[in-house]
N, C-alpha and C positions, 0 to 999 in steps of 0.2 A: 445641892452640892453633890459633884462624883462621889458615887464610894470608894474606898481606898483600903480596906480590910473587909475581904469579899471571903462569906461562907460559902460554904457546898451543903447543898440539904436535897436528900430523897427519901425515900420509902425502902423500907424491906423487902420490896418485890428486886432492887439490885442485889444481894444474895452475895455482897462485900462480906468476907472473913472480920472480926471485932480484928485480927491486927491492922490490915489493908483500912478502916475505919478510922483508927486511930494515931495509923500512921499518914492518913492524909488528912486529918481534922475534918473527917463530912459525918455532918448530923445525919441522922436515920429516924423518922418514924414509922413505927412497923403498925403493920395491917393487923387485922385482928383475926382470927381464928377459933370460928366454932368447934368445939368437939362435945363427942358427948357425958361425958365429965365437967363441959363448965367451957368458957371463951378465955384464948390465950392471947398475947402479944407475940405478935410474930419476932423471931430474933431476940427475945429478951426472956419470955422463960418458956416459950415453947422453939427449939430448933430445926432443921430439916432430918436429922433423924429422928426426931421425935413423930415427926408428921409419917416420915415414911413408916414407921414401926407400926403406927394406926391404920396406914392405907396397907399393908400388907396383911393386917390382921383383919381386915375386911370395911374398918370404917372408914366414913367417908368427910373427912372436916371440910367446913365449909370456909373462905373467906368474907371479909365484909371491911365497910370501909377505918380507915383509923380514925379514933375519935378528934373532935373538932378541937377538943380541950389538949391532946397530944400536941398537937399542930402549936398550939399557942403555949405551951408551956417551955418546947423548940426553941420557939421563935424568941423567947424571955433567954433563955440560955444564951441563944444566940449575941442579943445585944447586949445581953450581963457581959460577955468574955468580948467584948469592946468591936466586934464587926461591924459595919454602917452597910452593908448590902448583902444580899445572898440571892445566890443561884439555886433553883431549884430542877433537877429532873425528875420527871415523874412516871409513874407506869403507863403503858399506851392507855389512850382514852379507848380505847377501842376494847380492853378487857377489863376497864376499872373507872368508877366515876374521882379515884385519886387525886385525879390532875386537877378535875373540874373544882373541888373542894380546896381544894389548896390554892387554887387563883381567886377565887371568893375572899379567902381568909385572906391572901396575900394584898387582894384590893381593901379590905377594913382595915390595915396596920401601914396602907403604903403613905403616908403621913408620919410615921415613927420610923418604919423601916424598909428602905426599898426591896421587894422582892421580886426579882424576873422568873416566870415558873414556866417551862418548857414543857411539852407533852412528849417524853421520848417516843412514841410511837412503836414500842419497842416495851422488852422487859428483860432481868435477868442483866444476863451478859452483854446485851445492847445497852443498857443502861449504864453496869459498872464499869465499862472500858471506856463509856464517855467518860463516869466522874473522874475516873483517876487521868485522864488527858487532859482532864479540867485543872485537879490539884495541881500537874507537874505545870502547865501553864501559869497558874497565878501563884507559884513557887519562882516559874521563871518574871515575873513582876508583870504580866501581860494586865493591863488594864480594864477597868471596868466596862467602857464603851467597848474595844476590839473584842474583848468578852462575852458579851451579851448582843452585838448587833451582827457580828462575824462569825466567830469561832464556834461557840454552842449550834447556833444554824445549821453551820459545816461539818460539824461530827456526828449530830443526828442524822442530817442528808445523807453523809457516808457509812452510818452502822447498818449491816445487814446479818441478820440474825437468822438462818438456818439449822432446824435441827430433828430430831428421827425421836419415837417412841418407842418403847419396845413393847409393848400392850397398848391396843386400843380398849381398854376394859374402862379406864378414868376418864376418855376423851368422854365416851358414851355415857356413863354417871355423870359429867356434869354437862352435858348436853351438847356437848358439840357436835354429834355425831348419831347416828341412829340405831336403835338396839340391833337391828338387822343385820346394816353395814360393819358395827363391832363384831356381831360373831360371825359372819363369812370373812371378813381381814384376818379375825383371828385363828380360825380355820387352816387359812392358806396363809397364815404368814405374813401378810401385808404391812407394810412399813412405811408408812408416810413419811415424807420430807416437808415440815410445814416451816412457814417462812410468817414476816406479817403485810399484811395490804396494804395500801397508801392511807387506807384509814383506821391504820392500828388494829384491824382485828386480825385472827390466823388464818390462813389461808394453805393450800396444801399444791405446793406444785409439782411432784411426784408420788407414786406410788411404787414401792418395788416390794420382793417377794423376797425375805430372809434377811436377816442384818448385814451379812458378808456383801449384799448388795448397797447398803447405805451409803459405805465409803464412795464407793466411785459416782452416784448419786450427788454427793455433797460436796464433792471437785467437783461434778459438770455442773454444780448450781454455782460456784463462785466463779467459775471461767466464762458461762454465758453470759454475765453481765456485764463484759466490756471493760471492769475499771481498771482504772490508769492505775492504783497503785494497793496493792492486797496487801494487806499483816490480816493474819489467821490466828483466831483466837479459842479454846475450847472447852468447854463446861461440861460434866459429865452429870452428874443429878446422883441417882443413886444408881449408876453404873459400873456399881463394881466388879473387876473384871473382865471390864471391856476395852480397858486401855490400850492394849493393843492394835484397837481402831482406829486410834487416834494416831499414832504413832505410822501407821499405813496410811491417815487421809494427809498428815505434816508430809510425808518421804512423796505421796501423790501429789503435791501440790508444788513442792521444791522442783520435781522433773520434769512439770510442764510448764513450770516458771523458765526452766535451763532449757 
């Protein structure tokens, strides 16, 4: 039987505000977080200042994955509040075995309840601007099949996810990066522009020197790539004080659109 009351279900790595959540009815199970005081729930009582306030005092919490028993206690919510299908996006497989674990689970329950589980290949802001284009669709009554064989396909195809650090100090703690290359970037300033690869891991396809260089960096990364049709989206992290950036890369991107 089609489903006909279709949830939305991801992970905490989409970084959804509890309004935007609530007000699109998408489940969330959040990842876990070690710190050294003990393991938290991501989004549920440890939050992103929380994390930041530790990485700024010098620790370094770890993630891992969310528990199996999360997943399945979701998934009971789920068909409590009378859904017959659910979509799931998930964090790129490429920086989380997330996905892989949640299409497991989703294969033991697909006899109770259909789950279709997508790899966003992506995270963050690549993730949450899919699910909310997901909720306004099955708001607009878009069906299960054009939903899951179509649409989701199409949105992850077209999420491009560009963005700038301001420290290479976290890439190098957790490995990304080499202790070396961390302190000569950090040195001279270096600012990578990392994007993710076709196989969901990060990848860096510029380098520039000072943040005031990022902006025009991050207009030439959406214009090289040809598409037919740009909305510009912007997530700031703990960048307080730099919104000004933003506001010069939107005014850049409008006058080369014009």
């Amino acid at each position: 039987m089609t489903p006909k009351k279709i949830a939305l279900l991801t992970d905490s790595c989409a970084d959804l505000s509890p309004e935007l959540i609530a007000e699109n009815h998408i489940y969330v199970v959040p990842l876990r977080i070690r710190c050294a005081d003990g393991e938290y729930a991501d989004g549920v009582d440890i939050r992103n200042d929380g994390i930041y306030a530790r990485l700024h005092a010098g620790e370094i919490p770890q993630t891992s994955l969310p528990a199996g028993e999360d997943f399945e206690k979701v998934l009971r919510q789920i068909a409590a509040a009378g859904y017959d299908g659910v979509i799931a996006v998930m964090l790129s497989s490429g920086l989380s075995g997330t996905y892989n674990l949640v299409r497991l689970i989703a294969e033991e329950c697909s006899g109770v309840l259909p789950v279709r589980v997508y790899d966003s290949l992506s995270g963050s802001l690549g993730m949450g601007m899919t699910l909310l284009q997901l909720a306004e669709d099955i708001r607009g009554c878009m069906g299960w099949e054009e939903l899951t064989e179509r649409r989701v396909p199409q949105l992850l195809r077209g999420a491009h996810a560009f963005f700038s650090v301001d420290t290479l100090e976290y890439l190098q703690k957790g490995g990304r990066i080499g202790k070396v290359t961390a302190t000569a970037g950090t040195l001279l300033q270096i600012k990578p522009l990392l994007t993710f690869a076709e196989d969901g891991q990060l990848q860096s396809v510029a380098k520039v020197r000072g943040r005031n260089q990022v902006k025009d960096k991050l207009v030439d990364a959406i214009y090289t790539q040809n598409y037919d049709f740009i909305v510009v989206n912007f997530a700031n992290g703990d960048m307080v004080g730099h919104t000004g950036v933003y506001y010069a890369i939107a005014k850049a991107v409008h006058a080369v659109d014009n």
